[in-house]
C-alpha positions as CSV (number, residue, x, y, z in Angstrom):
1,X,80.1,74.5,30.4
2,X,82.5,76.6,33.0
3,X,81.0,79.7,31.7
4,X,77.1,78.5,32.5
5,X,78.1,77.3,35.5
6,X,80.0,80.7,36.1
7,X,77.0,82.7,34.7
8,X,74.8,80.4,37.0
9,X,76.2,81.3,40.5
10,X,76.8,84.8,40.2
11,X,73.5,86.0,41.3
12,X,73.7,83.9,44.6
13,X,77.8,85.1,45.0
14,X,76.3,89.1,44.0
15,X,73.3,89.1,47.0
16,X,75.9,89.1,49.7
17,X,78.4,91.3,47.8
18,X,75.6,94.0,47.3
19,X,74.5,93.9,50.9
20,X,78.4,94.5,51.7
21,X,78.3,97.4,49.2
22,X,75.2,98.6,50.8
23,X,76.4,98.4,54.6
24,X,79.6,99.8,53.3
25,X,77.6,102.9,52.4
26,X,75.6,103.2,55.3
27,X,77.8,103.0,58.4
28,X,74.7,103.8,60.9
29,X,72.8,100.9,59.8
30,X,76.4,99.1,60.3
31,X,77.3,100.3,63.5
32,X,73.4,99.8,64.7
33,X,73.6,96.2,63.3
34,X,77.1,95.3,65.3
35,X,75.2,97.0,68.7
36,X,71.6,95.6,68.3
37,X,72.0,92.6,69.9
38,X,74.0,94.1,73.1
39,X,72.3,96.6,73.8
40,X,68.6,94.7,73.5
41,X,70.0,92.1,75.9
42,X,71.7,95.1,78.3
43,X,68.3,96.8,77.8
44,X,65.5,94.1,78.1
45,X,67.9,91.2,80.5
46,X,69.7,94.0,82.6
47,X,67.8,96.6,83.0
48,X,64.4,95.1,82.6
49,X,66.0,93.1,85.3
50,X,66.4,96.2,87.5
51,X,63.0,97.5,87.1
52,X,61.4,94.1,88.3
53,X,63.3,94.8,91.4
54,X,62.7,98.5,91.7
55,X,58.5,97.7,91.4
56,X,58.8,94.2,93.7
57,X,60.9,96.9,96.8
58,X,57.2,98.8,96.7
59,X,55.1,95.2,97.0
60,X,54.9,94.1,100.8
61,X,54.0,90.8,101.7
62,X,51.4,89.5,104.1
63,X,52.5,88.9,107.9
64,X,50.5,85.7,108.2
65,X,50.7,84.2,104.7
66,X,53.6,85.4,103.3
67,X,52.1,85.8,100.1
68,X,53.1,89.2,97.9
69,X,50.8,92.1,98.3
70,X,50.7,93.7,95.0
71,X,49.8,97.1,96.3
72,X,52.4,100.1,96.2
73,X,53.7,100.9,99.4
74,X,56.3,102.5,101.1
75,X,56.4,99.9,104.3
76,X,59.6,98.8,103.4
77,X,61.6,101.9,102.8
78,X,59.8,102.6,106.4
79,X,61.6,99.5,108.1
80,X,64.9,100.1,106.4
81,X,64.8,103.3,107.5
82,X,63.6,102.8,111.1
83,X,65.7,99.2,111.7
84,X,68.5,97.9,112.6
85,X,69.1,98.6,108.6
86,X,71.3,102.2,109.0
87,X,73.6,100.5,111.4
88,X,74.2,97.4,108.4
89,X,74.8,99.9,106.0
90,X,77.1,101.9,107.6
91,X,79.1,98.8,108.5
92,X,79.1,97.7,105.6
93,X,80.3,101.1,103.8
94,X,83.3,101.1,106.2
95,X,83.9,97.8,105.7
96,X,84.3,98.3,102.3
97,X,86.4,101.2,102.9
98,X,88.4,99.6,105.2
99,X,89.1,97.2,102.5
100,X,90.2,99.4,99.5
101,X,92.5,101.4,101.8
102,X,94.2,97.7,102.7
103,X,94.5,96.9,98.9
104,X,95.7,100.4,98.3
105,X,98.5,99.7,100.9
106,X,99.5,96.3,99.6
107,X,99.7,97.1,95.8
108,X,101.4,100.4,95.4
109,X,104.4,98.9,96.4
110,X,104.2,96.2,94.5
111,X,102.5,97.6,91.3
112,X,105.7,100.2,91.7
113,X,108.0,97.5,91.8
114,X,106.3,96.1,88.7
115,X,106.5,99.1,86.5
116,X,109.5,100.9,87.6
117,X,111.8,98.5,88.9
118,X,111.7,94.6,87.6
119,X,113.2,93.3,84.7
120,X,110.5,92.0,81.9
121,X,110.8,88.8,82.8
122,X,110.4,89.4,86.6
123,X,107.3,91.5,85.3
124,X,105.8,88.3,83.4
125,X,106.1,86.2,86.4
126,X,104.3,88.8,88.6
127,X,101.5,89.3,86.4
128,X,101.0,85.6,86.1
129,X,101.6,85.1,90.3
130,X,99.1,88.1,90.9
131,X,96.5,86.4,87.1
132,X,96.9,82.9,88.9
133,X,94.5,83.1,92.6
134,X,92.1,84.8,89.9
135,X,91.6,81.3,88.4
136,X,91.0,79.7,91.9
137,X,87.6,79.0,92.6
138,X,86.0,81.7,94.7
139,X,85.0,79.2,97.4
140,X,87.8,77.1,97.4
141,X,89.5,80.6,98.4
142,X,87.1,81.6,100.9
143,X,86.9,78.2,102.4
144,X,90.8,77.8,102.8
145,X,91.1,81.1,104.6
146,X,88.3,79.9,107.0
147,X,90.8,76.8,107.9
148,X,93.4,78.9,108.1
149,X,91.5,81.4,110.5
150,X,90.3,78.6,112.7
151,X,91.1,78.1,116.1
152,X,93.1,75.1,115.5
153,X,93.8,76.4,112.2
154,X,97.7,76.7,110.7
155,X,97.9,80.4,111.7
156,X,97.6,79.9,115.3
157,X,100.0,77.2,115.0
158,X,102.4,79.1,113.5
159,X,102.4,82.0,116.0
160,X,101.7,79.4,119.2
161,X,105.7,79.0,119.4
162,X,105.7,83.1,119.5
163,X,103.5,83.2,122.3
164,X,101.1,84.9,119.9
165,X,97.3,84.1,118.4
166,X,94.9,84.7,115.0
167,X,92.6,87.3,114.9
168,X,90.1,84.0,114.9
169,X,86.5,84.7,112.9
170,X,85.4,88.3,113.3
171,X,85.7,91.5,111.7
172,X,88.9,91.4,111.2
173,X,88.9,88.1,109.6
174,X,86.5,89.7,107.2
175,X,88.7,92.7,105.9
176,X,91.5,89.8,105.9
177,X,89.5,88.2,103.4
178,X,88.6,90.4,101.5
179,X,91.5,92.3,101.2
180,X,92.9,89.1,99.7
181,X,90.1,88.3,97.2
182,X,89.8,91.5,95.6
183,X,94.0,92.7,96.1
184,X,94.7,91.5,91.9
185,X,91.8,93.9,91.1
186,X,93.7,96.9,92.8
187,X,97.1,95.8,91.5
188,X,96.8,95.2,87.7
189,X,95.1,99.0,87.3
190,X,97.9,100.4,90.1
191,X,100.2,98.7,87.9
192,X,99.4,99.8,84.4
193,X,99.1,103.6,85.6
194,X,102.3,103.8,87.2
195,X,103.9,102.3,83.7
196,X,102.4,105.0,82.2
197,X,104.4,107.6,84.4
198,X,107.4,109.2,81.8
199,X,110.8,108.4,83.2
200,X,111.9,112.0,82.5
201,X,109.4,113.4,84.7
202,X,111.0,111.7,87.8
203,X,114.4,112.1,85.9
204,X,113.7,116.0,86.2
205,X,112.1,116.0,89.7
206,X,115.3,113.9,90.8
207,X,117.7,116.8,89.2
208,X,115.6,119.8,90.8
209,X,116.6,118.0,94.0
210,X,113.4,116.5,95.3
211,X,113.9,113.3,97.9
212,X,112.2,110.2,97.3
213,X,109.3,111.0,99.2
214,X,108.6,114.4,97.7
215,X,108.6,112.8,94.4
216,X,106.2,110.3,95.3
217,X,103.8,112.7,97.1
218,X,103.8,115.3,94.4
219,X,104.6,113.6,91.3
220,X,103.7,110.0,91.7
221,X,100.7,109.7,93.8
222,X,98.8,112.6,91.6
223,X,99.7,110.8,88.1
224,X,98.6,107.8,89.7
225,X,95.7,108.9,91.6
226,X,93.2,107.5,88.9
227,X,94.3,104.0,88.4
228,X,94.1,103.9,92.1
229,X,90.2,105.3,92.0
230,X,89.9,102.7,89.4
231,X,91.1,99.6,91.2
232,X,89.0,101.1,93.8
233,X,86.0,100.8,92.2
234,X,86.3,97.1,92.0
235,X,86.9,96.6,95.6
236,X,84.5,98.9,97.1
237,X,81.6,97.7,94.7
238,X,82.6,94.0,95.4
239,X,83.0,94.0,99.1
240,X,79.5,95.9,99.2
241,X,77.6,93.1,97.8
242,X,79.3,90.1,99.0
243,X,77.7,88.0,101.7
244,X,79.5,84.8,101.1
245,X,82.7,85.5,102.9
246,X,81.3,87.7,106.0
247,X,79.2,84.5,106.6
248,X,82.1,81.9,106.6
249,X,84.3,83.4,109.0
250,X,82.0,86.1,111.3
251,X,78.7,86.2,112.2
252,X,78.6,89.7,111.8
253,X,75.4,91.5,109.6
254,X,76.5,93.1,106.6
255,X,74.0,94.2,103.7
256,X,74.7,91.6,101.5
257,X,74.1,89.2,104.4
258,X,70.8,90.7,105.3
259,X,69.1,90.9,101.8
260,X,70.2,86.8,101.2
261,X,68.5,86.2,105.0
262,X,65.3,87.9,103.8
263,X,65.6,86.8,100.2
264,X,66.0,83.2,102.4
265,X,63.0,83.9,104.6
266,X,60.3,84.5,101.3
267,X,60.1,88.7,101.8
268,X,61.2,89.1,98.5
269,X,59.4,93.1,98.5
270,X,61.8,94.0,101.8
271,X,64.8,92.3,99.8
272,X,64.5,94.4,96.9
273,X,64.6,97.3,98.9
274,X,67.3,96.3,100.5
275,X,69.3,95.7,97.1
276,X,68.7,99.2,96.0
277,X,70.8,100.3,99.0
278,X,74.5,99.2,97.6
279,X,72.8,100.0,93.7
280,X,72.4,103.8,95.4
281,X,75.8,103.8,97.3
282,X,77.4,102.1,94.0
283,X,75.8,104.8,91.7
284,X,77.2,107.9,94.2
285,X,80.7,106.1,94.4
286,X,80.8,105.8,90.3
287,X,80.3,109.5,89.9
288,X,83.0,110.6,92.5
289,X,85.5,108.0,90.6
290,X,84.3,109.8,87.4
291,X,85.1,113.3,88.0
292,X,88.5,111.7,90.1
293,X,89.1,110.5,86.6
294,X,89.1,107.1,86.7
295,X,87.6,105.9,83.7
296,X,90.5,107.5,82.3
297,X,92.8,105.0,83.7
298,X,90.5,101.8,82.7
């Protein structure tokens, strides 16, 4: 009776054994298989995504409706190009900048104390300090720095007894922001690239008689040059497209900014256009990180 039933079931048990023979003997169909499904979402969600808003920055839309014209035009390239759009962009570019320089200050030294310096368990407890405002809600964050920049906020209170004042909302309370939402993203690569830095190599610089600053300028910044242009990437890329935190604490235009007030205002057509502008500046930035070496340090 156990033999019947034996004999019974192994034609069902055999069908998936001989498919796992037959992938097992065709590792194209395998590997195309595993990557189907990704790459027809990246290729149909993503990037279908991206063409829908490549065609919609040709549309225009009528001034006294405000219906879409379906008719390709190049009206709207015209008004970026002739408005107040130049000025945006370039703020926002420096901005951004402005912002990644800041991070790049703020985590060398303490990515180098990380990786050269502290003790493992030190290290654990500043990976999970620097892991932990990553699991804060993004608003919660942006929203506590606006109370703390306000003018009756607890920074001014702590500098009234000094005889001394916040930089209030502004500019300045922008690349304060930002500089502190995006900071983890220029650590943790800082930090994992200068662990990777040999200890004989600035064992031997230190025996050839180079100073601490000579070591760092020759040896250490080079080596580590890529894991900066990689933590880079993340906070050039996400400072370019965020409009959120300009508009809590300053009330100055940046590009993210002006594509949510025309997204908000129904001219989808100029909005698109507007969104290829960071895409463009995103694209030109990834190909100077590449041959920086960047993806090298990822």
């Amino acid at each position: 009776m156990a033999t019947a039933t034996r004999s019974e079931l192994s034609p069902v048990s055999s069908v998936p054994r001989r498919l796992a023979t037959w992938l097992h003997q065709r590792p194209r169909v395998r590997l195309g298989a595993l990557l189907g499904g990704p790459i027809a979402w990246l290729g149909v969600i993503y990037l279908g995504s991206l063409v829908v808003l490549l065609l919609n920055a040709f549309w225009s839309r009528d001034a006294f409706s405000g219906a879409t014209i379906y008719e390709p035009t190049l009206d709207n390239f015209a008004e970026i190009a002739g408005g107040p759009y130049p000025g945006i962009t370039l703020r926002t570019v420096v901005m951004a900048t402005l912002v990644t320089l800041g991070c790049v200050g703020l985590a060398f030294p303490v990515a180098f104390y990380m990786a050269r310096v502290a003790g493992r368990r030190t290290k654990g407890i500043l990976v999970v300090a620097l892991l932990m405002p990553l699991w804060a809600s993004y608003l919660v964050k942006v929203y506590s720095w606006r109370l703390i920049l306000a003018e009756n906020g607890i920074l001014n209170w702590a500098l009234e007894p000094l005889g001394l004042s916040g930089p209030g909302y502004g500019d300045i309370a922008v690349w304060l922001l930002f500089t502190y939402l995006w900071l983890p993203y220029m650590v943790l690569p800082l930090y994992a690239g200068l662990e990777r830095i040999p200890s004989s190599v600035l064992e031997a610089s230190a025996d050839l008689g180079a100073h601490g600053w000579m070591t760092f300028r020759r040896i250490v910044l080079p080596l580590a040059l890529p894991a900066v242009v990689a933590g880079s990437i993340f906070t050039f890329s996400l400072t370019l497209g965020d409009y959120i935190a300009p508009a809590a604490v300053s009330t100055t235009i940046f590009i993210g900014n002006a594509i949510y007030l025309n997204f908000g205002a129904g001219n989808f057509p100029l909005a698109a256009a507007l969104t290829l502008i960071p895409l463009v500046v995103v694209l030109v930035y990834l190909l100077v990180a590449r041959r920086l070496g960047a993806f090298e340090a990822l």
